[in-house]
N, C-alpha and C positions, 0 to 999 in steps of 0.2 A: 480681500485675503492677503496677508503677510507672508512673503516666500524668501526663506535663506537667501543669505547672497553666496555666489562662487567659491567655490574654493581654490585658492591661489597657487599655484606648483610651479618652482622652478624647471625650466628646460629648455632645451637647444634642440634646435629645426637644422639637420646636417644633409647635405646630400653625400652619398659616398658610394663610386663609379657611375654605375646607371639605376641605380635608385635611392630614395630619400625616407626618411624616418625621423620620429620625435626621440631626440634620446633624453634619459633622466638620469641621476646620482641615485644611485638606491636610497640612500640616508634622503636626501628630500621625499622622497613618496610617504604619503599620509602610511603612518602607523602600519593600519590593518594591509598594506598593500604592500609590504615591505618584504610579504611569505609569499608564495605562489597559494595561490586557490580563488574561489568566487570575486573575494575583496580587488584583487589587485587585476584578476581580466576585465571586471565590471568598469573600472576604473581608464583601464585602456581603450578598452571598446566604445567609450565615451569621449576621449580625447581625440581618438581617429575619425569617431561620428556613425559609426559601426552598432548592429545592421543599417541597414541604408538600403530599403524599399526601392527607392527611387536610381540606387544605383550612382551619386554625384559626390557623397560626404561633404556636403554641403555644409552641416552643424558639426565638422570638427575637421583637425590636420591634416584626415585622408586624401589622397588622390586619383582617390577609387580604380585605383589599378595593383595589380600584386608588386609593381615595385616602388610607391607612394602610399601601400597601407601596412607601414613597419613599425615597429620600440624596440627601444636598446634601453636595458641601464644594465649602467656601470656600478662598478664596487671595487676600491682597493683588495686586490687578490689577496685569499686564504690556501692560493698553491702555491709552496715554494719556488722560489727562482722565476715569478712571474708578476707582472706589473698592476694588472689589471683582471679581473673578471666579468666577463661581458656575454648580456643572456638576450637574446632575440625571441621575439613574438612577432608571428604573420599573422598580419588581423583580416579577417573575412571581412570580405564587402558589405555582404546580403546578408549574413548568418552571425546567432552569436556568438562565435565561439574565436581563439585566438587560441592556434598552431603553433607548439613550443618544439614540435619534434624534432628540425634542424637550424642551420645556420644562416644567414644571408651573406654570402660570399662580398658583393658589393658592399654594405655600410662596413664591413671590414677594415675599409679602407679607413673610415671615419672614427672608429676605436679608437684608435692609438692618438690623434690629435686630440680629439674629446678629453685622450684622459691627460694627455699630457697639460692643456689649455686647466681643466680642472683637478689640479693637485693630484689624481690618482698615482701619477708616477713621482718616485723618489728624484728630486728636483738637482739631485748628485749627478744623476744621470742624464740629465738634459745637457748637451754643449752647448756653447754661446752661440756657434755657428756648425753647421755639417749634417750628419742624420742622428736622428736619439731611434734604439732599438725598444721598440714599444713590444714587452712577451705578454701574449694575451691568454687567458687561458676562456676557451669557449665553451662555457657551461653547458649549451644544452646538448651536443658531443662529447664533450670530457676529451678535449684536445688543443693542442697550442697550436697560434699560429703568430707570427713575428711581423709587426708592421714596422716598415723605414720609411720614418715621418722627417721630411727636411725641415732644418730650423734656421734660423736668420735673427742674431740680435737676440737669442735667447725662449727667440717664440716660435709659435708653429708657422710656418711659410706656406700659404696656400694659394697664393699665384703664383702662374709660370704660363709656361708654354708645352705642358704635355696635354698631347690631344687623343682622347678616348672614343671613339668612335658609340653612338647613342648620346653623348655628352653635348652639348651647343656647343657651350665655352672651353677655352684653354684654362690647365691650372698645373699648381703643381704635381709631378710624379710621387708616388707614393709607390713604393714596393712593396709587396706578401708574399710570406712566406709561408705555406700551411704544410707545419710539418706532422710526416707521417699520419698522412689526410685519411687513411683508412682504419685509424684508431685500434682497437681489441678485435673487431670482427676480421672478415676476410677480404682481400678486395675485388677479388670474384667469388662472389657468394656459393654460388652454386658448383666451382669449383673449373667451370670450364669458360672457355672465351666467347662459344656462341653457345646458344640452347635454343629449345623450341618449344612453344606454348598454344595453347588455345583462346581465340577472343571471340566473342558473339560478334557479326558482323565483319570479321579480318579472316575467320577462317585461323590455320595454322600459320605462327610467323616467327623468324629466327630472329632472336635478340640478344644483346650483352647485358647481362646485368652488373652494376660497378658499385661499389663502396668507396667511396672516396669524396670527401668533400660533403657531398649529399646523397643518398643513394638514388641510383639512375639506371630506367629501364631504354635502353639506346635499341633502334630498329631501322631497318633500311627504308628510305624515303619513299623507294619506288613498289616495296609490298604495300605499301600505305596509298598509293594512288598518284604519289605526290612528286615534284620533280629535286625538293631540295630547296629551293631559292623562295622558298614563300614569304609573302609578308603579311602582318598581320591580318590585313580587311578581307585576304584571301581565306582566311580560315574563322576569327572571330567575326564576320559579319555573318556565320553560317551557324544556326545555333543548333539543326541536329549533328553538324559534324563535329561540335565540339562535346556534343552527350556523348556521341559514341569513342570519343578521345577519352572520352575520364572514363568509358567502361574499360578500354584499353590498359590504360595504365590502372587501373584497380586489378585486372585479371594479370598484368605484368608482374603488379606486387604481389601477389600471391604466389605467385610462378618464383620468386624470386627470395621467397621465406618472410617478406616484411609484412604481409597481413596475411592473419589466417582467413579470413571470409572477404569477399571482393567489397560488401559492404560497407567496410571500416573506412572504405573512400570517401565516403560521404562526411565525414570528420576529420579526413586526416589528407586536407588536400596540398599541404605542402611539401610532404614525402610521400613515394618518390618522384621524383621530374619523370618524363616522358621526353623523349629527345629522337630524331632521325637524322639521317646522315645522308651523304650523298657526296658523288664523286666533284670536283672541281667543275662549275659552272660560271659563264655570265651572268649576271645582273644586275638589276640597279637598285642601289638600297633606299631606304625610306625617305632618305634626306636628300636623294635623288643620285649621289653620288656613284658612280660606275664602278663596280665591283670586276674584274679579269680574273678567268678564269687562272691565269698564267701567279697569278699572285698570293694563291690557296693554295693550301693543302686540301682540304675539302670542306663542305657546307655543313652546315648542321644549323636545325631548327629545335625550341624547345617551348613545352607547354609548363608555364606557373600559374597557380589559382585559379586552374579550369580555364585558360588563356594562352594563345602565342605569346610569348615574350617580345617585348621590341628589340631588344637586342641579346645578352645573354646573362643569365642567374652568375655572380662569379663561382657559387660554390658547384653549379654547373659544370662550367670551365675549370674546375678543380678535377669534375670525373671526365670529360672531354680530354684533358693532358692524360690523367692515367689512363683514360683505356688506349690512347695513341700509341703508347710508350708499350703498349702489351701486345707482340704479335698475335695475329688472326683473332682477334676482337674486331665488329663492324666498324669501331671507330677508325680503327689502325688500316685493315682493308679498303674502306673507304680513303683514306689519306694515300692509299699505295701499298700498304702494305712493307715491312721487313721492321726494321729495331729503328727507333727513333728518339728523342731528349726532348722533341719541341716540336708545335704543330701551328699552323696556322690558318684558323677557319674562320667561313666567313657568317654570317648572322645575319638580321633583318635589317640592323641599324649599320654592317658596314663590315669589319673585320677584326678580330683579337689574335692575338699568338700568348701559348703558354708555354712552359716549359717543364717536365718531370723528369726524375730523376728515379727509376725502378728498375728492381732486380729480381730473378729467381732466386729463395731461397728452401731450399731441401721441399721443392718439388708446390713449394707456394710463392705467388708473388710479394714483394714488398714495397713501398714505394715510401718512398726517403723525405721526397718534398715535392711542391709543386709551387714552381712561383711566378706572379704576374705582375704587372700594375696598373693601378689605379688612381685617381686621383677623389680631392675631397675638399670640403666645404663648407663651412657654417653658412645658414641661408639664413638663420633669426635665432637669438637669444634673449631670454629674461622668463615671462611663466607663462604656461598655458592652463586655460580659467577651463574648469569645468563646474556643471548643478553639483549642491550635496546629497549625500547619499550614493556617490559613486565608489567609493574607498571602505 
């Protein structure tokens, strides 16, 4: 029996902060894959190697973890005064379906080079030498955010010496800027800085819920059992404590207006984050390195795709700055407590600082920007081959 061959698609394998994904040019994706619907998740879900039984993505680009099973494509932006449009999919491991709901804070970082390396940016706007301001406009929020990509000799510069903790290697610094991270909605949803809710198995527990960046249900470490300083084999090698973590944040999300029924967890596991906090502690992080309590503002841990994170989601770290920045929210208490611009916590893989910029206005919050950095990386360029009948 006679079987098709491949079909051929251009793409770039980019890592960008602490995780990596396949990005595409929209115009190269086969025809039918070009719209959102069946054609073009079939098509991804194939490329990542997705469901994956086995749990390895062994038969495609994933790296069967939530920050190695990602897509980006790009598109010369149809929003004024913007460079690029850039739409992210979280592709499920085990399951088939691929999570359009938010952004990945980290390949963020990989937008702006991506588009500048492939024509998406007006090529006026690149200097010879210095930074080129890459405006992104992030589709599946309907929000801008602002990468400063350094360039050298006309191109994108992606050695250096800035070190990301989660990251092995040094590279270059790359700056974000994610303006006014909490878009149309509110950035405390429910209106207040702490609430209290009901979980099977947690009993009643007080939490911050945040919009900003990604929406995030934040709780204190120690109603959870936990000291703050976890890493991951401490939590994912335990697989009923990670059931009753996703019933958690499913009953969070509710509590919090983003799902009407707790069920909708079952499909919608990249929104929102689950995250705890806790006050400044020792530990040593995964990479063995000695973490001081003297050198935190405080810990915080977070669950992506029914998993510990190794280190942190950036768009995370986008609702981590804001709720800092917002008196008597867990986050901000946890850090000390009073009015603050910048926070510095510390993760599995070691330590990040962010910075926001928020104010009261007429009895709501607003929050102006939040910016970090990150660095990024082409890991492989030219096509990735999938069977037909994917598109």
């Amino acid at each position: 029996m006679n079987f098709a061959a491949q079909l051929r698609i251009p793409a770039t394998y980019m890592r960008g902060g602490t995780s990596k994904g396949v990005f595409f040019r929209l115009e190269d994706l086969p025809e039918a894959a070009r719209v959102p619907g069946p054609a073009r998740d079939a098509l991804l879900l194939r490329v990542i190697g997705s469901p994956d039984p086995y749990g390895k993505h062994t038969d495609g680009m994933g790296g069967a973890t939530s920050s190695t099973s990602k897509t980006v494509i790009l598109a010369k932006s149809e929003q004024p005064d913007h460079d690029v449009d850039y739409l992210f999919g979280q592709v499920s491991i085990d399951q088939p379906f691929i999570d359009w709901s938010g952004n990945c804070g980290n390949l963020t970082a990989a937008v702006g080079s991506f588009a500048i390396a492939n024509g998406l940016v007006d090529p006026g706007r690149v200097p010879e030498n210095g930074v080129c301001e890459v405006r992104i406009w992030q589709a599946n929020i309907a929000q801008t955010i602002v990468a400063h990509v350094p360039i050298t000799a006309g191109a994108v510069q992606e050695t250096g010496d800035f070190e990301l903790d989660g990251v092995t290697f040094p590279a270059a610094e790359v700056g974000i800027d994610f303006l006014d991270p909490a878009g149309e909605g509110a950035v405390l949803p429910t209106g207040n800085p702490v609430d209290e809710f009901q979980a099977p198995g947690f009993g009643r527990l007080r939490a911050s819920f945040i919009n900003a960046g990604i929406p995030t249900v934040f709780v204190n470490a120690a109603d959870l059992g936990f000291g703050g300083v976890e890493l991951q084999s401490a939590i994912n090698e335990n697989p009923e404590l990670l059931a009753r973590l996703e019933v958690l944040r499913a009953h969070g999300a509710v509590a919090m207006g983003l799902f009407a029924h707790v069920d909708e967890g079952a499909s919608r596991q990249h929104t929102p984050k689950l995250a705890w906090v806790a006050p400044p502690a020792d530990y040593t992080a995964s990479s063995g390195k000695r973490i001081d309590a003297g050198e935190i503002d405080l810990n915080v841990r977070a669950m992506s795709m029914g998993k510990l994170h190794h280190a942190m989601m950036g768009t995370a770290a986008v609702a981590i700055a804001t709720a800092s920045a917002i008196p008597g929210t867990l986050v901000n208490l946890a850090a000390g407590g009073g009015e603050r611009d910048r926070v510095c916590f510390g993760h599995p893989s070691g330590t990040l600082t962010v910075g926001a910029s928020a104010r009261l206005e007429d009895g709501r919050w607003r929050v102006e920007r939040v910016r970090m950095s990150r660095s990024a990386r082409v890991l492989m360029e030219g096509w990735v081959r999938v069977p037909p009948g994917m598109s």
